[in-house]
VOKERO-842060 format. One record per atom (N, C-alpha, C): residue number from 1; residue in one letter; chain; x, y, z. Coordinates in Angstrom, 2 decimals. Example, Ala and Ser with C-alpha at 12.3 -4.5 7.8 and 13.67 -1.06 7.14 Angstrom:
- 1_A_A_13.19_-5.69_7.80;
- 1_A_A_12.30_-4.50_7.80;
- 1_A_A_13.20_-3.30_7.80;
- 2_S_A_12.85_-2.25_7.08;
- 2_S_A_13.67_-1.06_7.14;
- 2_S_A_12.90_0.03_7.87;
END
This chain:
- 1_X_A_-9.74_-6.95_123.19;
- 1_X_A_-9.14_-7.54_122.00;
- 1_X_A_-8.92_-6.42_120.99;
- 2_X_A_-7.96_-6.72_120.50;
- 2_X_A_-7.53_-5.52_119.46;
- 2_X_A_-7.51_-6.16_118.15;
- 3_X_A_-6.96_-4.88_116.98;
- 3_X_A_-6.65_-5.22_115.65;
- 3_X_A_-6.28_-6.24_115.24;
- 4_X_A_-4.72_-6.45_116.08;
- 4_X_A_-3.99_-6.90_115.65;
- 4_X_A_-4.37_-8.83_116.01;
- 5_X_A_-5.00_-8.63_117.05;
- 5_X_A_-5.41_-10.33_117.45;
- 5_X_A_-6.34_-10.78_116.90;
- 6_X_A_-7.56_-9.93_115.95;
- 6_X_A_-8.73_-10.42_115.10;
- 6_X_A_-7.74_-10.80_113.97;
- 7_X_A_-6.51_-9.92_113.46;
- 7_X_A_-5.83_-10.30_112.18;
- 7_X_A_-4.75_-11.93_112.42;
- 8_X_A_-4.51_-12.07_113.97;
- 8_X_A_-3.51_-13.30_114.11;
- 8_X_A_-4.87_-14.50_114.09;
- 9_X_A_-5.96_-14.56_114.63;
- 9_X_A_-7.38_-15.34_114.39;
- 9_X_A_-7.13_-15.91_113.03;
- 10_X_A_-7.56_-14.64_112.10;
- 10_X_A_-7.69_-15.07_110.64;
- 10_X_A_-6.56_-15.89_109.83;
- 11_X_A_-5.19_-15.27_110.57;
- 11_X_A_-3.79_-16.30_109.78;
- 11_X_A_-4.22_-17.33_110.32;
- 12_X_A_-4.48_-17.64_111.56;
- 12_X_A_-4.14_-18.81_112.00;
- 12_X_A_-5.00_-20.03_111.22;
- 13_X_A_-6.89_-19.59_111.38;
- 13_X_A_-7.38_-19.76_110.27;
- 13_X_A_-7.27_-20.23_109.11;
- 14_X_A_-6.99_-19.47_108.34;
- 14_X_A_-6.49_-19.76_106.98;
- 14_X_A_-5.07_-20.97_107.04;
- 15_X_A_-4.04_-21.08_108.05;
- 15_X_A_-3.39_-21.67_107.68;
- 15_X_A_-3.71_-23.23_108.00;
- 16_X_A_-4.68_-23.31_109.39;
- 16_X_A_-5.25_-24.70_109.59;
- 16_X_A_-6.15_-24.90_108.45;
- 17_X_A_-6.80_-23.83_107.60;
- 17_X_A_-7.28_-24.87_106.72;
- 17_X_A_-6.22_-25.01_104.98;
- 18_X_A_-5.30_-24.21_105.48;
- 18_X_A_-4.58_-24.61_103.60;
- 18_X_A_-3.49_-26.07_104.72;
- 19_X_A_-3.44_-26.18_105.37;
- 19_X_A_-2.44_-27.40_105.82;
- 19_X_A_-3.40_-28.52_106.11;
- 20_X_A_-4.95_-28.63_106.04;
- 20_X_A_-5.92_-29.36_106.55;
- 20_X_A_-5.30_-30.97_105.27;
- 21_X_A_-5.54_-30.65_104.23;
- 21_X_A_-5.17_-31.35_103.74;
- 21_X_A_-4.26_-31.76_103.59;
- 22_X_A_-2.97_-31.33_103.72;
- 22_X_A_-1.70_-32.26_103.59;
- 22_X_A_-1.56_-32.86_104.49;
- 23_X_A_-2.08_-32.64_105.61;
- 23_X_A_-1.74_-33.65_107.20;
- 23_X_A_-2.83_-35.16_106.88;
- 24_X_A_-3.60_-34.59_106.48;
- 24_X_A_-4.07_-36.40_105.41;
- 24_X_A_-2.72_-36.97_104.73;
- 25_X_A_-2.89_-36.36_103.73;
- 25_X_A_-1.84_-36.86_102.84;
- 25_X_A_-0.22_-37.06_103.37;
- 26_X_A_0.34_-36.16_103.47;
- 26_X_A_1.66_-35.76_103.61;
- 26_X_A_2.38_-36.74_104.87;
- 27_X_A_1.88_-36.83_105.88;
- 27_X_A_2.72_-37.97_106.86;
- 27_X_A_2.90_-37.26_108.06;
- 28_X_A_3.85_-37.82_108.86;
- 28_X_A_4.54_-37.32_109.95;
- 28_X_A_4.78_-35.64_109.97;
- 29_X_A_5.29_-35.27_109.13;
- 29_X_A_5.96_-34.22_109.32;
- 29_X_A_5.05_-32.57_109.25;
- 30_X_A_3.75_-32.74_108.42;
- 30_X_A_2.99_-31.77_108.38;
- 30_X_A_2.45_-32.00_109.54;
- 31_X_A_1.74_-33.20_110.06;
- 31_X_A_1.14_-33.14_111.90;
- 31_X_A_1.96_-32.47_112.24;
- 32_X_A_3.30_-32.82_112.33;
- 32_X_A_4.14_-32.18_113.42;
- 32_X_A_4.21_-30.46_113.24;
- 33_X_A_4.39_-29.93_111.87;
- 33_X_A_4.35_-28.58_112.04;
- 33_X_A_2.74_-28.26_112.34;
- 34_X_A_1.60_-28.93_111.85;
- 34_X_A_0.25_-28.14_112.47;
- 34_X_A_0.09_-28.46_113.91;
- 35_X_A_0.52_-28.98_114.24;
- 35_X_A_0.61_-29.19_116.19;
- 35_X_A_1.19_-28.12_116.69;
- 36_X_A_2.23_-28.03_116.39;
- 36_X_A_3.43_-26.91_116.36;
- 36_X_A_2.82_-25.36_116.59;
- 37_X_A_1.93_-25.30_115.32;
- 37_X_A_1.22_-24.21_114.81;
- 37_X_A_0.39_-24.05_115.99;
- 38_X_A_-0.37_-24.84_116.04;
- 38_X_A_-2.08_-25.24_117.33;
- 38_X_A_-1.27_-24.79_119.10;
- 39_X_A_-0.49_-25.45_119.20;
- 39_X_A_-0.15_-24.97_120.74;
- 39_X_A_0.75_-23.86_120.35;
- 40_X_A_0.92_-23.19_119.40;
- 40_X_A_1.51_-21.45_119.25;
- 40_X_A_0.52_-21.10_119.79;
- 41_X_A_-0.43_-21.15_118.41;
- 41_X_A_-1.86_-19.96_118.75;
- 41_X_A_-2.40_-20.40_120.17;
- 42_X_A_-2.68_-21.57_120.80;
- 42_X_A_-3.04_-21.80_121.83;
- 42_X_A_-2.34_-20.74_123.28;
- 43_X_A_-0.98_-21.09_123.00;
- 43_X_A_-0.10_-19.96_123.99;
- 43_X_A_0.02_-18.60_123.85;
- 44_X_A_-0.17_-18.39_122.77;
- 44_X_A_-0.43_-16.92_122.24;
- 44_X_A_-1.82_-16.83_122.95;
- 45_X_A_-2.65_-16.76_122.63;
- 45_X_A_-4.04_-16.25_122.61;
- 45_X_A_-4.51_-16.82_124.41;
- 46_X_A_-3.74_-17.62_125.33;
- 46_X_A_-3.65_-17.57_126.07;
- 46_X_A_-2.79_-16.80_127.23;
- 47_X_A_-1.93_-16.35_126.68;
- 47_X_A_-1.08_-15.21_126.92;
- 47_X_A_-1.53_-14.14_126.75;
- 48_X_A_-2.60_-13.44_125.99;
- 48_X_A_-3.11_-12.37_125.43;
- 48_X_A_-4.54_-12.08_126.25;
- 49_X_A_-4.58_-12.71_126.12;
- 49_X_A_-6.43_-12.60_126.73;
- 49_X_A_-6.46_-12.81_128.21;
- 50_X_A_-8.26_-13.13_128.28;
- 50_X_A_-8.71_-13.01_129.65;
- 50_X_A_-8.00_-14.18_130.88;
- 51_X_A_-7.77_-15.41_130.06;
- 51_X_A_-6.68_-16.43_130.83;
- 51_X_A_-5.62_-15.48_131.37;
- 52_X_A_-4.99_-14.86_130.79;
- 52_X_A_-4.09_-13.93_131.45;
- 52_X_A_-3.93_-12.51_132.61;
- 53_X_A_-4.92_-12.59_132.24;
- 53_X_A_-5.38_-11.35_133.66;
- 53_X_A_-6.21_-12.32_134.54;
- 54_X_A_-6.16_-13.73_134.33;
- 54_X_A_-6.90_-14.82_135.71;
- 54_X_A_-5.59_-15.23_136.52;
- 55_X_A_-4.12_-15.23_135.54;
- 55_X_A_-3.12_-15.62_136.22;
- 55_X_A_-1.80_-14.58_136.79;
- 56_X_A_-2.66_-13.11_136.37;
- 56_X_A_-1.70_-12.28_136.71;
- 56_X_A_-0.61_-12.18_135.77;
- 57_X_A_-0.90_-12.69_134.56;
- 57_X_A_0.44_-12.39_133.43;
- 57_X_A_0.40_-10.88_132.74;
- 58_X_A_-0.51_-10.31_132.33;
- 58_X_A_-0.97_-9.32_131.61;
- 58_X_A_-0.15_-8.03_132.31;
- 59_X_A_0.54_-7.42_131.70;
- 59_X_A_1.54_-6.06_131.90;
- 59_X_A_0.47_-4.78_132.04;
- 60_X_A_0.81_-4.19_133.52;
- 60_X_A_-0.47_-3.06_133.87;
- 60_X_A_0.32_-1.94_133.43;
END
């Protein structure tokens, strides 16, 4: 793991919790962008990591 993936952790972080509350409030449309958000980082950080050298994705 590098720099740059401890610093995409922390955005991601920070942004599930400044959107935590409007997906109470706000309706349809903030779920839909924090879902949005959740299976990014999910595919990202599954793309990046050890999942990825289990499926042979990772560039030698």
């Amino acid at each position: 793991m590098n720099f740059a993936d401890n610093w995409a952790r922390v955005f991601v972080v920070i942004t599930f919790l400044t959107l935590g509350e409007s997906q109470i409030i706000g309706g349809i449309v903030p779920n839909l962008i924090a879902f949005g958000l959740f299976l990014g980082a999910i595919g990202y950080f599954a793309s990046t990591g050890k999942m990825a050298e289990m499926f042979g994705w990772k560039r030698k």
